[in-house]
C-alpha positions in Angstrom: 9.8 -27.9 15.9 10.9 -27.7 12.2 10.4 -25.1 10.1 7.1 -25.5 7.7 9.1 -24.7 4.1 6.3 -26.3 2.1 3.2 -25.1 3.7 4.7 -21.7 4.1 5.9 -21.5 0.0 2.1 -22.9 -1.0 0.5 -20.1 1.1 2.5 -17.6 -0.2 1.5 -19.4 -3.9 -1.7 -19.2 -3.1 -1.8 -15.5 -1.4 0.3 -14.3 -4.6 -2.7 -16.0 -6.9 -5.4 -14.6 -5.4 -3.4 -11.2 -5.4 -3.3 -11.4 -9.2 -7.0 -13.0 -10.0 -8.6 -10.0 -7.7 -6.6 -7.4 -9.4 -7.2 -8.7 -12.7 -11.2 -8.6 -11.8 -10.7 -5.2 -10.6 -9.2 -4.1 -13.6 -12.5 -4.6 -15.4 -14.5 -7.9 -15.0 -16.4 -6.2 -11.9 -19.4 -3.7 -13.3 -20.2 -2.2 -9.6 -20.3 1.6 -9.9 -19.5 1.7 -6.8 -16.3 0.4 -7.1 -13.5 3.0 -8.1 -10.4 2.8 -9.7 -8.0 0.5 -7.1 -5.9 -2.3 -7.3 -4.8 -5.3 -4.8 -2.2 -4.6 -2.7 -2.0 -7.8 -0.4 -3.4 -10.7 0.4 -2.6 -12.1 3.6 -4.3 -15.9 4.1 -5.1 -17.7 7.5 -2.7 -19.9 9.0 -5.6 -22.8 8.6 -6.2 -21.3 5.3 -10.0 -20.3 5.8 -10.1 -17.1 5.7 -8.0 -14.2 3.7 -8.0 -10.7 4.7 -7.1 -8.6 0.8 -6.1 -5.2 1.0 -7.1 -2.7 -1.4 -5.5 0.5 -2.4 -8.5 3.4 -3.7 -7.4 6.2 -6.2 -9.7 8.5 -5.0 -11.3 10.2 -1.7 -12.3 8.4 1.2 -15.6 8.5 0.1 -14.9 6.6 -3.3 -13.0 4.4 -0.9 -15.9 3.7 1.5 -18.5 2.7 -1.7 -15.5 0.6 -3.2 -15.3 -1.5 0.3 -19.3 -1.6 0.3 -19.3 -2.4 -3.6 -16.4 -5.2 -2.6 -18.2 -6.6 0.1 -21.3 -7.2 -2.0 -19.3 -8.9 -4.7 -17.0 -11.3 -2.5 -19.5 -14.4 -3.7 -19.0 -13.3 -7.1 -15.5 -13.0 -6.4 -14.8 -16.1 -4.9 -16.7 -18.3 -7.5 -14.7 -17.0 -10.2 -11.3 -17.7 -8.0 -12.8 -21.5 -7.8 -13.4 -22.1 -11.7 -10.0 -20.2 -12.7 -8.3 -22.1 -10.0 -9.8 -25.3 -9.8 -9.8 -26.0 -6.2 -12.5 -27.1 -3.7 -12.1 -25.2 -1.2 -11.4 -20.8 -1.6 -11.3 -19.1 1.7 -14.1 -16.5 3.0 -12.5 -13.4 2.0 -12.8 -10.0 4.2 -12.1 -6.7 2.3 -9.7 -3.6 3.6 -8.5 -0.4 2.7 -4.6 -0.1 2.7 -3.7 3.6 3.3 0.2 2.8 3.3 0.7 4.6 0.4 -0.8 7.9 1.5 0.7 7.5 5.0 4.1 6.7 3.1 3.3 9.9 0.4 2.8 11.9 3.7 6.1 10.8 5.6 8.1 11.6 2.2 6.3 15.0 2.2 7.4 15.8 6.2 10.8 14.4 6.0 11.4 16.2 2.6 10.1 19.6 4.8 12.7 18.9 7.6 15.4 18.5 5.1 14.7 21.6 3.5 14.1 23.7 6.8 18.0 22.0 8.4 19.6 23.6 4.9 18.7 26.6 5.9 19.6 26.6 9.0 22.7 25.6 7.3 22.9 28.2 5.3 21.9 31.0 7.4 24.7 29.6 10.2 27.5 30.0 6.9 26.5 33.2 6.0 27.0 34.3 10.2 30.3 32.6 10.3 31.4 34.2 6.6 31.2 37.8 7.1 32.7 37.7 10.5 35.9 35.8 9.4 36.1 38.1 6.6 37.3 41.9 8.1 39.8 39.8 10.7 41.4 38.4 7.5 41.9 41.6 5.6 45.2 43.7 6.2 44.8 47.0 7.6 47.0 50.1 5.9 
């Protein structure tokens, strides 16, 4: 079966606008309190195009990121009018609302790896200052 090019590059179109319409209402068009500081991460669209899963990245604790998702939620009719008349297309997908924790969970990896690096010099270094001072009185000429 061929490859889809077409449908594939519109979805990703489409995806990448939504992205930047949601982001830009998040920026300051939506008035919920509930809804902290965040911005879209992804978007990722249906196959059939119905539906749209877009994933949302909270500054704040997971508290602020539970009433964000709830304050989200609420707003998703909102949302997806406004997508329709800055669009101008019939149909706009029901959208669902996540929290993407990548960044933490990448933030976190950094933090461990950076740890195991700092541990294995060291051992490094403890391992050349063993091997120095017992190379050093063989080397020396006795009188």
């Amino acid at each position: 079966m061929p490859e889809q090019r077409a449908r594939t590059y519109h979805r990703n179109r489409v995806a990448s606008t939504f992205s930047e319409e949601i982001g830009a209402m998040l920026e300051g068009e939506l008035s919920d309190p509930r809804i902290a500081p965040s911005y879209v991460t992804d978007v990722v669209l249906a196959p059939g195009g119905k539906s749209a899963r877009v994933f949302v990245a909270v500054h704040g604790s997971e508290a602020e990121e539970a009433s964000t998702l709830a304050g989200l939620m609420t707003a998703r009719g909102f949302i997806r009018s406004q997508i329709r008349d800055r669009m101008g297309v019939r149909h706009v997908p029901e959208l669902t609302f996540a929290i993407d924790r990548s960044e933490r969970l990448t933030g976190r990896m950094e933090e461990l790896l950076a740890r195991t690096r700092k541990r294995d010099r060291k051992r490094e270094e403890k391992a050349a200052e063993a091997a120095k001072p017992a190379d050093s009185p063989s080397a020396e000429p006795q009188p």
